[in-house]
C-alpha positions as CSV (number, residue, x, y, z in Angstrom):
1,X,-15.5,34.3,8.7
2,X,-11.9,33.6,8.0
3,X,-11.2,34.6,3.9
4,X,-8.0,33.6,2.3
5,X,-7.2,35.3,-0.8
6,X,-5.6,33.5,-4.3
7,X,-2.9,36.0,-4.7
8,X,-1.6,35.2,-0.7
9,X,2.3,34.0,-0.9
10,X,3.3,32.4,2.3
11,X,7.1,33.6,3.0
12,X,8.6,30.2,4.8
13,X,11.4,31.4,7.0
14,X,14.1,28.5,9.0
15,X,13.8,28.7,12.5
16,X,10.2,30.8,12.4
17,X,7.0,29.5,13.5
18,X,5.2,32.2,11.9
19,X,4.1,33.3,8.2
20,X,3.5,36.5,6.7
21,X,1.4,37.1,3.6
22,X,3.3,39.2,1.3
23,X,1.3,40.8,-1.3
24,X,1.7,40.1,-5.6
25,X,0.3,37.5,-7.7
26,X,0.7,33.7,-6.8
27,X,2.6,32.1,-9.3
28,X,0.7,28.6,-9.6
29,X,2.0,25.5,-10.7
30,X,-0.1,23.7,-11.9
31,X,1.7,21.2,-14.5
32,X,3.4,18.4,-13.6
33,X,6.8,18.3,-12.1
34,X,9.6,19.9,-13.4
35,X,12.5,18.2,-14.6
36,X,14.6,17.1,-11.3
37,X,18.2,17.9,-11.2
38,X,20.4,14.8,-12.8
39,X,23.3,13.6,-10.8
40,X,26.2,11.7,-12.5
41,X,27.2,9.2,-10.3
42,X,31.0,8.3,-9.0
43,X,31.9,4.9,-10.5
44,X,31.6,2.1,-7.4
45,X,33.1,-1.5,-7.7
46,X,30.8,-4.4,-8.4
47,X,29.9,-5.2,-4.9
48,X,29.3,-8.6,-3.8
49,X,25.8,-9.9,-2.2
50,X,26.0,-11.6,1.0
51,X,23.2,-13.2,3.0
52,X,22.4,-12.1,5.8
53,X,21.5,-16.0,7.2
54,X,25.4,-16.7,6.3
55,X,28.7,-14.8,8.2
56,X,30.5,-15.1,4.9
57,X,30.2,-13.3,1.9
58,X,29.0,-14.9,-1.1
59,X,30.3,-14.9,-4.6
60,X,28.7,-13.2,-7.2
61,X,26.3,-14.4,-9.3
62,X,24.8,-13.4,-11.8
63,X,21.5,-14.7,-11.3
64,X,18.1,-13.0,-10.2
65,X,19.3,-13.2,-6.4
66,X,22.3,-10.9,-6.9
67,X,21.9,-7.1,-6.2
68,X,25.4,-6.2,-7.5
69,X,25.8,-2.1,-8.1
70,X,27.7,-0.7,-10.5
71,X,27.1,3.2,-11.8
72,X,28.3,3.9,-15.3
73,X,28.9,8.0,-16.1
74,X,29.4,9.5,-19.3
75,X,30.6,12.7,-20.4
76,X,27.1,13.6,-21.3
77,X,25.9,13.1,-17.8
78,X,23.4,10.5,-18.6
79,X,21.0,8.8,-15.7
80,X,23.1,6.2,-13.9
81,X,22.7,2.9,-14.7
82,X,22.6,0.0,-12.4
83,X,24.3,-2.9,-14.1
84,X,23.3,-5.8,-12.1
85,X,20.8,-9.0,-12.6
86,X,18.3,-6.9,-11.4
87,X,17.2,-3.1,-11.8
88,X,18.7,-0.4,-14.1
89,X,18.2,2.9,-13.0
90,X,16.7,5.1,-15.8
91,X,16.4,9.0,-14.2
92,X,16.1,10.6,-10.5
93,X,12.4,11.6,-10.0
94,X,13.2,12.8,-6.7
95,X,15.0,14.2,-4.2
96,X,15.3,15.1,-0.2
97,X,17.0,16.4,2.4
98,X,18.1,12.5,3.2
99,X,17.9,10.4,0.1
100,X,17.2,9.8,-3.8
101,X,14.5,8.6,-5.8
102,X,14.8,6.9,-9.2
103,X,12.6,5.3,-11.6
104,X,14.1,2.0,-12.2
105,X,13.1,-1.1,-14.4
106,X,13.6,-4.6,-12.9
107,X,15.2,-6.6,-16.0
108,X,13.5,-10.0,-15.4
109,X,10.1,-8.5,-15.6
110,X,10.3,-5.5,-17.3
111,X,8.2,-3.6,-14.4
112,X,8.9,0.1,-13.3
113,X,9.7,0.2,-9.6
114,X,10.7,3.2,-7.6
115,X,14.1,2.9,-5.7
116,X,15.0,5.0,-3.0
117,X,18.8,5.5,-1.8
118,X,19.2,6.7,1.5
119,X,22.7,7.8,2.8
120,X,23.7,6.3,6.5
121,X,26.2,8.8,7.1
122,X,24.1,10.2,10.3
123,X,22.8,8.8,13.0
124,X,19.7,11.1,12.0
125,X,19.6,9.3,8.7
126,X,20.4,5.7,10.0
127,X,16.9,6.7,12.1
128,X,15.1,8.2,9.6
129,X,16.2,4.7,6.8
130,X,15.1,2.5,10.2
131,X,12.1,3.8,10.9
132,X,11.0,3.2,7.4
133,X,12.1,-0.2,6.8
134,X,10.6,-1.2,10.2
135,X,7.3,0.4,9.1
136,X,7.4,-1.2,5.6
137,X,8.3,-4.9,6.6
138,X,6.8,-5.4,9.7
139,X,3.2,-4.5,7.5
140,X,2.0,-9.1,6.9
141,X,-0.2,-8.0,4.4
142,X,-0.5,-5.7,1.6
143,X,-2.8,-2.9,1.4
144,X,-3.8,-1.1,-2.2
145,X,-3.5,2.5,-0.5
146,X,0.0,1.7,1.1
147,X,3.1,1.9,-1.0
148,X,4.8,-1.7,-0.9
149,X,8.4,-2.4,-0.2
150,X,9.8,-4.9,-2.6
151,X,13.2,-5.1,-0.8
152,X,16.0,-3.5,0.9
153,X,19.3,-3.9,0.4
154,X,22.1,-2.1,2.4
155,X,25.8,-1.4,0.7
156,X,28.7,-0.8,2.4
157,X,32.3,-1.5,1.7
158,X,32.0,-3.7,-1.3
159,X,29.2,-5.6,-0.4
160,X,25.6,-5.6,-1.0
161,X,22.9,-7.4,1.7
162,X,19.6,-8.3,1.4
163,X,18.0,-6.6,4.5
164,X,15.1,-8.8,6.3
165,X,13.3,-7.5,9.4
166,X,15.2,-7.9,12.7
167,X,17.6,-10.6,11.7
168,X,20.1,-10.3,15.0
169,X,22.7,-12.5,12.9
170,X,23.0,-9.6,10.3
171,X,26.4,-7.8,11.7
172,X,26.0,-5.0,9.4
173,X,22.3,-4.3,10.7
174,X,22.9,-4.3,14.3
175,X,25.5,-1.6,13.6
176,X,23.1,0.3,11.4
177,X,20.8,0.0,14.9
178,X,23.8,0.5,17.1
179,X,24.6,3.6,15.3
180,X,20.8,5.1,15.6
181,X,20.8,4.0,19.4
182,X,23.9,5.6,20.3
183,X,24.0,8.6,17.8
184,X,27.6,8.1,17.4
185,X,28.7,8.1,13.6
186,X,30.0,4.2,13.6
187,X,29.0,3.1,10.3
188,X,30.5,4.4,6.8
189,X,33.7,6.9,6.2
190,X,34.0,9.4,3.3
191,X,36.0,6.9,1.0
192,X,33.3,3.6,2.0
193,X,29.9,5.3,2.1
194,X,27.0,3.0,3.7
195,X,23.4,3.1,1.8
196,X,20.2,1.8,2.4
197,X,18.3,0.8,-1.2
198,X,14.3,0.7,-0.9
199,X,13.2,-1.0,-3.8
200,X,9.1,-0.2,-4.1
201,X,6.7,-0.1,-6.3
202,X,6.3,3.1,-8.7
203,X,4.1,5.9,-8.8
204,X,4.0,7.1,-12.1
205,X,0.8,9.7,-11.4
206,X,3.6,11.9,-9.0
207,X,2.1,13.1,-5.8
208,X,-1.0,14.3,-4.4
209,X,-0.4,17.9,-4.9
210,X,0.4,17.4,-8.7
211,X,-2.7,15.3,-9.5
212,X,-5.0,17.6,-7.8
213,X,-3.4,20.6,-9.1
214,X,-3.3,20.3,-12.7
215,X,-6.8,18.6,-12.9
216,X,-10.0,20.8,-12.8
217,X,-12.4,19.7,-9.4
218,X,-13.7,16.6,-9.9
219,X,-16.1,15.6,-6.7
220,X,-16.1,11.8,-7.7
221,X,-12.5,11.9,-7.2
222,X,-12.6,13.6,-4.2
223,X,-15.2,11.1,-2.8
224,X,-12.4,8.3,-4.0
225,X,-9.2,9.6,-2.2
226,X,-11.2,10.5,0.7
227,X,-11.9,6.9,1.3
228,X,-8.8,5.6,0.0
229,X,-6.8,7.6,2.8
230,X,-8.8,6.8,5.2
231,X,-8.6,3.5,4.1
232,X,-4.7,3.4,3.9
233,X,-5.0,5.4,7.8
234,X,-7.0,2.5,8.7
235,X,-5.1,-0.6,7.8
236,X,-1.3,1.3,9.6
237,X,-3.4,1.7,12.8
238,X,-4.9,-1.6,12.7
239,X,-1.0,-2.7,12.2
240,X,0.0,-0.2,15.1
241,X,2.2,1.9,12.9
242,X,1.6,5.6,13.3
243,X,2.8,7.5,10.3
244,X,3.3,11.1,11.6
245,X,4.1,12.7,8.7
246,X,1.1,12.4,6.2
247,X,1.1,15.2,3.9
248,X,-0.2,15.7,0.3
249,X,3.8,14.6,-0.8
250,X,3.9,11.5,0.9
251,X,0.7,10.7,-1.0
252,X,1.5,9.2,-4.5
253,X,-0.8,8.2,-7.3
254,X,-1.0,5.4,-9.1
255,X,-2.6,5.3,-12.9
256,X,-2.0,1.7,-13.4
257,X,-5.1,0.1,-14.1
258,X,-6.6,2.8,-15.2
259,X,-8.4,4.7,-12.0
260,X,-6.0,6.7,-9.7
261,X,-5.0,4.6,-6.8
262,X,-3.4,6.8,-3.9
263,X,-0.8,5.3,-2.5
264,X,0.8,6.4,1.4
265,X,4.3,6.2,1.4
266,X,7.3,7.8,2.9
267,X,8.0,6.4,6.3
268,X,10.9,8.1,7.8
269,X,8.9,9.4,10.8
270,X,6.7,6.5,11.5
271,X,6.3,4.2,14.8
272,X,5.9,0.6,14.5
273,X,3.5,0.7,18.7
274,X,3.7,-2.8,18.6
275,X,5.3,-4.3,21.8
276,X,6.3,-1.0,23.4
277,X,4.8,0.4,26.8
278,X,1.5,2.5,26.6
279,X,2.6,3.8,29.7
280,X,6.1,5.5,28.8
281,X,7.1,8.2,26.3
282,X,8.5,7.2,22.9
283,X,11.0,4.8,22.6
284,X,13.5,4.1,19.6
285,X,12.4,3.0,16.0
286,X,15.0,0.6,16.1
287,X,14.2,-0.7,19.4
288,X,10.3,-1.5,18.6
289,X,10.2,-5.3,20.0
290,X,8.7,-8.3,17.5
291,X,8.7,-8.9,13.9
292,X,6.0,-10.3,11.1
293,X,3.1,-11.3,12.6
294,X,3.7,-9.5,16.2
295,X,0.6,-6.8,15.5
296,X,-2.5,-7.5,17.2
297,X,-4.7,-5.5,14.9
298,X,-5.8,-3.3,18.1
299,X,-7.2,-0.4,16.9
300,X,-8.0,0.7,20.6
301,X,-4.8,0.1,22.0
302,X,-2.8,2.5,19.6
303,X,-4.5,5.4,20.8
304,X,-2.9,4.4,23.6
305,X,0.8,5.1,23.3
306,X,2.0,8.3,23.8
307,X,4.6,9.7,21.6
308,X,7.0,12.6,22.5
309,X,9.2,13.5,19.1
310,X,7.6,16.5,17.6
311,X,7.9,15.8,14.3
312,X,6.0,16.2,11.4
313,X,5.7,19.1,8.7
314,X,4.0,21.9,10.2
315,X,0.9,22.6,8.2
316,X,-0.5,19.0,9.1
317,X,0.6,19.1,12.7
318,X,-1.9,18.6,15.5
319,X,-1.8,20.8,18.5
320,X,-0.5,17.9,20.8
321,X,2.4,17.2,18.1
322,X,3.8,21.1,18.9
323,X,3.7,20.3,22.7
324,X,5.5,16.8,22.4
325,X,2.5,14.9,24.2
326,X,0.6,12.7,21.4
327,X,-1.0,9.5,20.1
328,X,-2.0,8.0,16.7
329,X,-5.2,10.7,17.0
330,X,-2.4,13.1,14.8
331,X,-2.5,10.9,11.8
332,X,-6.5,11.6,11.9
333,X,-5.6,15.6,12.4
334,X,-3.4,15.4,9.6
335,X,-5.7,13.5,7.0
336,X,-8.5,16.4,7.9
337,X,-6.1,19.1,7.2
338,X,-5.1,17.0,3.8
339,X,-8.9,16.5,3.3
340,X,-9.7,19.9,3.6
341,X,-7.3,21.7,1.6
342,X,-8.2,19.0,-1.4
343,X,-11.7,20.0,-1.0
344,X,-11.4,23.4,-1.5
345,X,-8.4,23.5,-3.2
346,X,-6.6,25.9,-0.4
347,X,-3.3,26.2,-1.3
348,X,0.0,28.1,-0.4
349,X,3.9,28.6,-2.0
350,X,6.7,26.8,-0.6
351,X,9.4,29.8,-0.5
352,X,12.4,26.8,-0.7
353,X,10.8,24.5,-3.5
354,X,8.6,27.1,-5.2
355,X,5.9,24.9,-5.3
356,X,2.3,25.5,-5.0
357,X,1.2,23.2,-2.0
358,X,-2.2,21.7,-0.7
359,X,-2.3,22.7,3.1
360,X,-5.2,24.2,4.8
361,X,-3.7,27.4,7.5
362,X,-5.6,30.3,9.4
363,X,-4.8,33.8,8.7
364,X,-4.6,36.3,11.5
365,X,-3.7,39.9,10.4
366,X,-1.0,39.5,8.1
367,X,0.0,36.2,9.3
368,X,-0.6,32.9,8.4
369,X,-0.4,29.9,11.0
370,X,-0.8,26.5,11.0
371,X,-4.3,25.5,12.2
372,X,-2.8,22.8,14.7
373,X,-0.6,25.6,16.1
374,X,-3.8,28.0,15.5
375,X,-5.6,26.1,18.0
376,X,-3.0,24.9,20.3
377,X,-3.0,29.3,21.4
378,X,-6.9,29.6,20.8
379,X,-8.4,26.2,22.1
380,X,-11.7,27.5,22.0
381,X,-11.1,28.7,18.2
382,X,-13.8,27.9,15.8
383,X,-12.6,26.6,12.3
384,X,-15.1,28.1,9.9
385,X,-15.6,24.7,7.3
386,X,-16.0,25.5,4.7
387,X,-14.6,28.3,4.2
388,X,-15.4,29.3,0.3
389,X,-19.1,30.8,0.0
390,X,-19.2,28.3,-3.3
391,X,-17.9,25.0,-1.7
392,X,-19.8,21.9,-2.8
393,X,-19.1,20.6,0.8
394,X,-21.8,18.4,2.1
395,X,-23.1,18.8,5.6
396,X,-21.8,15.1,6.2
397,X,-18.5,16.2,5.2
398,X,-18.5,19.2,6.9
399,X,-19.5,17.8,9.8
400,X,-16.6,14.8,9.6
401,X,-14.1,17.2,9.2
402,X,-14.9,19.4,12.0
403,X,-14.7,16.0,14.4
404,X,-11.4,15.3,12.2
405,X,-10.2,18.8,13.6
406,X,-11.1,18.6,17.1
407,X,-8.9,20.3,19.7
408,X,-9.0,17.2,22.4
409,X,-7.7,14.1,20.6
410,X,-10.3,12.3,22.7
411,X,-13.0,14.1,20.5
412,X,-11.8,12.6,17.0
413,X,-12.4,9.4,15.6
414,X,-10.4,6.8,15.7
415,X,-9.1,5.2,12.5
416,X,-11.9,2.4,12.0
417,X,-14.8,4.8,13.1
418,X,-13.4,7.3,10.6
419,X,-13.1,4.6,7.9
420,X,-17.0,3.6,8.8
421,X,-18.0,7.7,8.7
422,X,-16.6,8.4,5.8
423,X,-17.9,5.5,3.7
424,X,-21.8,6.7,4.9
425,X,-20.9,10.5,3.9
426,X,-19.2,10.2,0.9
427,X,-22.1,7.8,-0.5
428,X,-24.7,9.9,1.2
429,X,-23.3,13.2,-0.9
């Protein structure tokens, strides 16, 4: 029986596949976020808001249809402030390797909304911002698990323009997917930066590892989220979009009427299936063919495509992911890992972030390795679930996960068989 101790640190090294436990006591984390790091904006001209049916700019207006961005900086470094019609930034809630989150208020309404600035200084980033408005608008139909986009506006060289999905007569878009299908740096320079804005709904509960974390165990939640993600899995497969990255912080909570609502988001690595070829390896986000209303709703057929981009974060990976050979079976992977690790609360230290992370990993000797990677060496490995002698775990559970887990894709559930499954167990517990 695999044991993992409370007090195990898990060193994260760049570049190193493997872990090592290093011994002292595991400082835990278990209050909410930290205050993030502020960031006093340069001061940008108004910028005017063209749309993207029209070749001409428009004026500006002040009305509710203008997204004109201003930033305002003080000498006591107070949150930027987006004087516009329509959102005022009030703080930075987050932050990445490719973008900025902010809590923002829209001033017609009142309502808090989330709005994510992403840099298109890359072609890696121009990918990454791509991949996610693809995901987001291509979706007909809203789900209450899946974070929804409000709008997206790109900025570049004084302007501001409204974003819709695959609109060919949008100049500045086909050079956004010009510069992610070439990987050639065409769009923005030092002194005219070019940004993507998602404007989404916010998430004031933080993410998955922050609710769990600083709550006691609660099984009736558990039961909730467990159906709520397989929910959310559900309705993107039935859509053919395969997120690839589903992790405990790309799952966000919402407390809004009252009961936690989880709440998938971050798309960066996703793949909008629909219209490409089962047959051939991954093709380009910003190549996926159609636009509203092109899904099928096949959830047979996405199993189908094969994916090569190894991508993902590591803990959540499936073997085939770390070989470069996968289908939408690794979002099913992933969620079991996620499911796991909420379950029994296994948990590990990020060395960059110093953050105390849900994410369920094997331990061999003094190493610790992710269980995808785990079983991609040792295919005939047998993951002991669970693996606390005091787990609350039912048999049904157990038994889901283990499916959830399996080596050969071909033995999981698909995404509507796991929804089904998981409604009978959880009520059965």
């Amino acid at each position: 029986m695999l044991t993992f101790n409370k007090k195990e640190v898990m060193d994260i090294c760049n570049g190193k596949k493997r872990r090592k436990v290093s011994g002292g006591v595991r400082g835990c984390r278990r209050s909410a976020a930290g205050k993030m790091k502020r960031e006093a904006c340069k001061v940008l001209r108004s910028l005017t808001v063209e749309d993207n049916n029209h070749t001409e700019p428009m004026e500006e207006e002040e009305d509710d249809d203008c997204f004109s961005i201003s930033f305002l900086r003080n000498d006591r470094l107070e949150p930027a402030m987006v004087v516009s019609p329509r959102y005022s930034l009030l703080r930075e809630v987050g932050r990445g390797s490719y973008g900025v989150v902010y809590e923002a208020i829209a001033r017609k309404t009142g309502a808090r909304v989330a709005v994510k600035r992403l840099q298109c200084d890359a072609p890696e980033n121009v990918e990454l911002a791509l991949a996610e408005f693809w995901a987001l608008t291509s979706l007909e139909n809203r789900h209450q698990n899946v974070v929804q986009l409000e709008e997206c506006v790109l900025q570049r060289n004084g302007l501001a323009q409204k974003m819709s999905h695959g609109n060919k007569r949008s100049k500045q878009y086909l050079r956004l997917v010009e510069t992610s299908l070439k990987g050639e740096r065409i769009l923005g320079y030092p002194e005219e930066p070019c940004y993507l804005w998602f404007v989404m709904e916010f998430c004031e509960g933080g993410d998955l590892n922050q609710y769990i974390l600083s709550r006691r165990p609660d099984p009736q939640t558990n039961k909730s989220f467990m159906r709520q993600l397989t929910s959310a899995v559900a309705f993107l497969h039935k859509n053919n979009i395969v997120h690839r990255d589903l992790k405990p912080d790309n799952i966000l909570i919402s407390q809004k009427s009252g009961s936690p609502v989880l709440k998938v988001a971050d798309f960066g690595l996703s793949k909008v299936c629909a219209g490409l070829n089962s047959k051939n390896s991954e093709e380009h986000p910003a190549a996926g063919a159609g636009g509203r209303g092109s899904n099928q709703n096949n959830i047979v057929n996405i199993n189908k495509f094969w994916l090569s981009s190894a991508c993902g974060s590591d803990f959540y990976m499936a073997p085939e992911v770390w070989e470069g050979h996968y289908t939408a079976k690794a979002d099913i992977f992933a969620l079991g890992i996620i499911i796991w690790a909420m379950i029994e609360r296994i948990t590990f230290i990020d060395a960059e972030s110093k953050r105390e992370l849900l994410g369920t990993y094997i331990r061999q000797g003094t190493e610790i390795v992710p269980v995808g990677e785990a079983l991609l060496e040792n295919p005939k490995m047998v993951l002991h679930i669970p693996q606390k002698a005091r787990s609350s775990m039912s048999e049904g559970v157990k038994k889901l996960l283990q499916d959830m887990l399996a080596v050969n894709p071909q033995d999981r559930p698909d995404a509507l068989q796991l929804e089904v499954r998981m409604d009978q167990v959880t009520c059965a517990a």
